[in-house]
Phi, psi and omega in degrees: 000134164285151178226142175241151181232130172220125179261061172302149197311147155279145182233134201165166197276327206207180194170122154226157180242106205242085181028082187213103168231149209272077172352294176297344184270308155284356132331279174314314165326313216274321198275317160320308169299278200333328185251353140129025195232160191264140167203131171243138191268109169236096182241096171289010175277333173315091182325304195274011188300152189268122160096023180258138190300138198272138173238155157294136158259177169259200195293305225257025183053032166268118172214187198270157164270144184291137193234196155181133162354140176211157189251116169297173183285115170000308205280335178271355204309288177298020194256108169235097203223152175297130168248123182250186153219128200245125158112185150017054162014162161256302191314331192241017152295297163354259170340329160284335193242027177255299198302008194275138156248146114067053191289166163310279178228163207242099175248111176294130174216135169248138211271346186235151181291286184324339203257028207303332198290340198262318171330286191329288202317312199256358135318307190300322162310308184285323176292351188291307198287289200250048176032267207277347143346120179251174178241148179252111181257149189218198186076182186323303193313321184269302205308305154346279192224098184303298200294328186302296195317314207269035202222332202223324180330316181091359176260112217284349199241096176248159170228126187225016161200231196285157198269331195288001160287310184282345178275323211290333152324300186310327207096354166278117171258156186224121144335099140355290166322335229229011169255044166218151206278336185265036140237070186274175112278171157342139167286148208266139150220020186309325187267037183266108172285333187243103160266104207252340154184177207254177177236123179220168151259144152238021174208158139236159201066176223211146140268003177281162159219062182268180197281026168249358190236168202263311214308319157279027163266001191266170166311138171088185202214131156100195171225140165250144148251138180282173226276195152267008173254335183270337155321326170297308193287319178311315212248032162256338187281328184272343167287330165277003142282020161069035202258139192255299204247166160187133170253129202262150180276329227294142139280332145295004208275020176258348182304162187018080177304250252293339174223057144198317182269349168302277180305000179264254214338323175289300199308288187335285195275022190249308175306303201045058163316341185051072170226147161270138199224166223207143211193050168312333176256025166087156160235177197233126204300322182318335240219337196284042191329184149286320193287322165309299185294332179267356186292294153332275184319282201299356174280286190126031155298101198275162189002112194303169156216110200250153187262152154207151180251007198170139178258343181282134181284337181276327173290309189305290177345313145011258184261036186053039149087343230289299208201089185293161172329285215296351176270319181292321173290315179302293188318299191314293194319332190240030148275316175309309188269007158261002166125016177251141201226212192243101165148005189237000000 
């Protein structure tokens, strides 16, 4: 079976691309080909994509997105600031989706909740090409805030948990095994023609549950990781494809150091793949030793990004414990002292 993937343009004040890739969607890529089915990948966040308006990147393949003026949403009226749409023209969105024959079904993710405007838009597009196809949402945005999705998207589909109710209708069989996140494969990045750097997980899920983050609203419970030997082979596969930077998704990724990001980081600097690596989504100071840290410097993490949500000691008790000052100062301090210095 063909599967058509879609990643839709953003509607926002401000929108940049700090390694932002649709994970979850190439995820689905990987496993749908494991399993003997065709996908075509439409990520209209791609900069560098053919026949896309030309932007600059920086060293580390990061640049602003082609935007142009939108009209805001009422709620937004008073806010005073420009509201764009970021990404992917409506012409050569067309154009890209002329060339689809005869998908099963069409499943749309969006990286952000907030970013719902653009949903509508490339649903609506997408039922213009191929009608009666149906389509599926999936991601924060459906998992959140369901009844929106399923009430205004225009997507015959919201998901607010696992995909296998809606494939197995379809005629799609799965490995079982390959529904649990530490037997993912690689995430597919085959239809990228210009890759200036890749995106991964090696855990998914948080064991924390504070009340400001999304992480306890998703499907599943706790955190899993895949093994450090298939972490390794991931990032040894994005370096012979010649991939430079790569940024981990993990909201966990310092959980169980000793017997998981300790031992890839030894492979890493034992191997020397020659990659730059990256934490957009923060690291978490508590988890930040000296022994992590100098492991991390010597892997080739550039300028760390460590989270803290608040310095009142009494709020974080709050809002769930996650991480104190004093955990948060120490974590800088043994950062320092392995060798990372100031402005990095």
């Amino acid at each position: 079976m063909n599967f058509q993937l879609v990643n839709p343009p953003i509607y926002d004040f401000a929108a940049y691309d700090l390694w932002a890739k649709p994970l979850g969607l190439l995820y689905l890529s990987a496993i749908l080909k494991e399993s003997g089915h065709k996908t075509f990948i439409l990520d209209c966040m791609d900069r560098k994509s053919c026949g896309m308006p030309e932007t600059r990147s920086d060293q580390w393949g990061c640049g602003s997105y082609h935007s142009v003026g939108a009209k805001k949403p009422d709620v937004l009226a008073e806010i005073p600031r420009k509201y764009k749409r970021y990404g992917m023209p409506v012409l050569l969105m067309r154009e890209m989706l002329a060339d689809v024959k005869g998908p099963a079904a069409i499943f749309v993710s969006p990286g952000m909740s907030c970013w719902y405007p653009g949903v509508l838009e490339a649903v609506k597009l997408l039922k213009d090409i191929f009608n009666d196809v149906p389509s599926i949402l999936g991601g924060n945005y459906a998992t959140l805030c369901f009844e929106h999705a399923s009430t205004i998207s225009g997507a015959d589909y919201a998901l607010n948990g696992g995909l296998t109710g809606f494939l197995q209708p379809l005629g799609v069989r799965i490995e079982r095994l390959k529904l649990l996140f530490s037997d993912y494969p690689a995430p597919d990045y085959e239809p990228y023609g210009c890759l200036e750097y890749a995106v991964l997980r090696t855990s998914e899920g948080c064991r924390y549950r504070c009340d400001y983050c999304a992480a306890g609203a998703r499907p599943g419970k706790g955190w899993v990781s895949k093994s450090p030997e298939k972490v390794v082979a991931e990032l040894e596969g994005l370096a012979k494809k010649g991939i430079k930077n790569v940024a981990f998704y993990d909201d966990g990724l310092l959980f169980e150091a000793e017997q998981h990001i300790i031992p890839v980081l030894k492979e890493v600097i034992t191997r020397r793949p020659q990659l730059n690596f990256h934490t957009p989504d923060g690291l978490h100071a508590r988890f930040l030793s000296e022994e992590v840290a100098e492991l991390l410097y010597k892997a080739g993490l550039v300028m760390p990004r460590i989270s803290i949500e608040t310095v009142s000691e009494e709020r974080h008790k709050e809002t769930g414990g996650k991480v104190s000052t004093r955990e948060y100062l120490s974590a800088v301090n043994n950062l320092v002292n392995s060798g990372y210095r100031t402005g990095q």
